[in-house]
N, C-alpha and C positions, 0 to 999 in steps of 0.2 A: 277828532271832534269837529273840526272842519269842515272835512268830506260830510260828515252826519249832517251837518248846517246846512253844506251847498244841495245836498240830498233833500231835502225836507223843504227848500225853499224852490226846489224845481219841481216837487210835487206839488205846493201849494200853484204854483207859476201856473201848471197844468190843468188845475181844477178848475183855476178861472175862466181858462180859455174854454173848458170844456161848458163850464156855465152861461157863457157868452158864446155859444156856438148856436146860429142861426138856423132854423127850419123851417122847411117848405112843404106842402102838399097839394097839390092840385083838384081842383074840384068838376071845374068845367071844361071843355077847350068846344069851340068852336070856327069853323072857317067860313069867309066871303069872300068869291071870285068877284068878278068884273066888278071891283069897288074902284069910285075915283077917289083918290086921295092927293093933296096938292098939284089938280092937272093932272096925271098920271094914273090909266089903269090898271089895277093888280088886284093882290091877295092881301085881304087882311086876315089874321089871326088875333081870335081873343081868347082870353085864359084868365080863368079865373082861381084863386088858389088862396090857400093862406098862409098867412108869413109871419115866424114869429123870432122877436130875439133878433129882432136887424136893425132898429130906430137907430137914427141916423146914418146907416151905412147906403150905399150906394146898390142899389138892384135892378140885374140885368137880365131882362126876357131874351132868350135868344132862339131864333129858327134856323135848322138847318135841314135844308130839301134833297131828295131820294129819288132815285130813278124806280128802287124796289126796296122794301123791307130789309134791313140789312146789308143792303149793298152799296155802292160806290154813290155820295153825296155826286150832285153836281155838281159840275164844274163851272169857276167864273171865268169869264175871259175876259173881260174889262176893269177888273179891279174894284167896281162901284160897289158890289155887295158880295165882299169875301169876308170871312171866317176870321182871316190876318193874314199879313203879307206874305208868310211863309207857305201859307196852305191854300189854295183856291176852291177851297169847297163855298159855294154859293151858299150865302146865309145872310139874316138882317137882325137886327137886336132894338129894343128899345130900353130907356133907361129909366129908374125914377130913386127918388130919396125917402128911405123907411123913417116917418113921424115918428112912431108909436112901435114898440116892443111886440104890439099883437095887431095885425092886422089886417083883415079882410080884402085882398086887391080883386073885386069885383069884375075889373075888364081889363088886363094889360093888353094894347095892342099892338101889335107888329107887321108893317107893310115890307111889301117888296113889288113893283112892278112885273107885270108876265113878261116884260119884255126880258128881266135880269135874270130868266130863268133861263134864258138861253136857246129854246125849245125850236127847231128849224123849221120844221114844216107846218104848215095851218092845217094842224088836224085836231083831234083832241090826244088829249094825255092825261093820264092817271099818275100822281106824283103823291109821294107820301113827305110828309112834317117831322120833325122830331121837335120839340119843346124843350127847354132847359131855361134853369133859374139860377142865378149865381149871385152872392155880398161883393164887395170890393171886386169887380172883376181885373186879372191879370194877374202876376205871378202872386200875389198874397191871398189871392180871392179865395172864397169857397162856393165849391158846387153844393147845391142843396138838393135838386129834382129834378129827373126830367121823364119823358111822358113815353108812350109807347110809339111805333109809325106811325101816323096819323093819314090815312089816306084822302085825297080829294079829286078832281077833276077842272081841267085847266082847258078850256074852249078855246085854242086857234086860230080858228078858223072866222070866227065873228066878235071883233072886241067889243061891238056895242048889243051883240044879246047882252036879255037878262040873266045876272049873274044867278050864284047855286051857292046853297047854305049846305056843312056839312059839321054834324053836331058830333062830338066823340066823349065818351063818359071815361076819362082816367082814373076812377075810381074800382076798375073792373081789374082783375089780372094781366099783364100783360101777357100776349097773344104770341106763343114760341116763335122764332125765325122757322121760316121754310126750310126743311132738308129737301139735297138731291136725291131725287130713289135712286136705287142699286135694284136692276131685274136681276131675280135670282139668279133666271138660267142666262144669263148672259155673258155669250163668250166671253173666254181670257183672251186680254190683250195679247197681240201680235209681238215679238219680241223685236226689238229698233234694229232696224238693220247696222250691224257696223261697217264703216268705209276704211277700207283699203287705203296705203297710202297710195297705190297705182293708179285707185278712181279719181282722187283729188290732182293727180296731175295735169297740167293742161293738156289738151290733146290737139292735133292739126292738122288740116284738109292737104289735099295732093300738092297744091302751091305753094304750101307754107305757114299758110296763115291760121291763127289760132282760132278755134269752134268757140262759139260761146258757151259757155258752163249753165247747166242748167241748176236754179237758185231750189231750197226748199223753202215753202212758204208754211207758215205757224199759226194759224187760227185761231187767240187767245177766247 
């Protein structure tokens, strides 16, 4: 009889949580380059979305930047705009408090300076966004949404041009990652040479003295 109670009161337990489970959708995203915001030029991101079933929880826009669609976030190297201490992927968040159970967020916005992007040389660069929305963030949090690559362009070369708008509609399918091709006819790989243990031994000129070993190098 028990067990039947403990049973019955963890599905109740369940249903609640599942009733108070927060949702997100995105409507708009938009991006602005060479914005100043306190002193500092960068990128601002707005998003507009709707949010339901969060009042009073804590809600987190978060960006995180791409060198390509699916590939390797960039990297922080000064700590000021990471992800978390454990991971250095370049990212900025901002935060706000859900009033109301249904609500409209007409503009979240999220800065980061070009300079936190890391980017070395004053050329331009094509960097893609990813958007995400989170309640309670950290280990209790939930994830609700987040958006497709969002590409834009990052000048440089000249931080007082005028900056560039770049509108993106999340409302569309998201757009497959890139595969590598495969050429059909394209030779089979070469089989790895194996070494000897005779190759690996040092070797030594008429004097004595040991050759330098020559190193293989790995191109990731």
């Amino acid at each position: 009889m028990k067990r039947h109670i403990f049973s019955f009161l963890l599905a109740v337990a369940a249903g609640i949580t599942s009733l108070n489970a927060s949702t997100a959708a995105f409507k708009r995203i938009w991006i602005e380059t060479n914005v100043t915001y306190n002193g500092e030029k960068g990128i601002m991101i707005h998003a507009d979305f709707d949010l339901n079933d969060a009042k009073d929880k804590t809600v987190e826009c978060q960006a995180i930047f791409y060198a390509s669609p699916g590939g390797r976030a960039l990297r922080d190297l000064n700590g000021k705009y990471r992800i978390s201490p454990s991971l250095n992927y370049v990212s900025s968040s901002s935060f706000f408090k859900a009033k109301t159970n249904a609500m409209d967020v007409d503009d979240c916005t999220v800065f980061i300076p070009s300079s936190e992007l890391h980017l070395k040389n004053p050329r331009k660069y094509r960097i893609y966004v990813k958007m995400s929305v989170y309640t309670n963030p950290g280990k209790t949090g939930e994830f609700l949404v987040d958006s497709d690559y969002i590409p834009f362009v990052v000048d440089m070369t000249d931080q007082a041009a005028p900056g560039s708008r770049f509108d993106f509609d999340p409302t569309q399918p998201k757009k497959p990652l890139p595969q590598k091709e495969v050429k059909k006819d394209a030779p089979a790989p070469l089989p790895e040479k194996s070494v000897t243990p005779a190759e690996d031994e040092p070797q030594y000129d008429k004097k004595g003295r040991m050759k330098p070993r020559k190193r293989k190098v790995f191109i990731s």
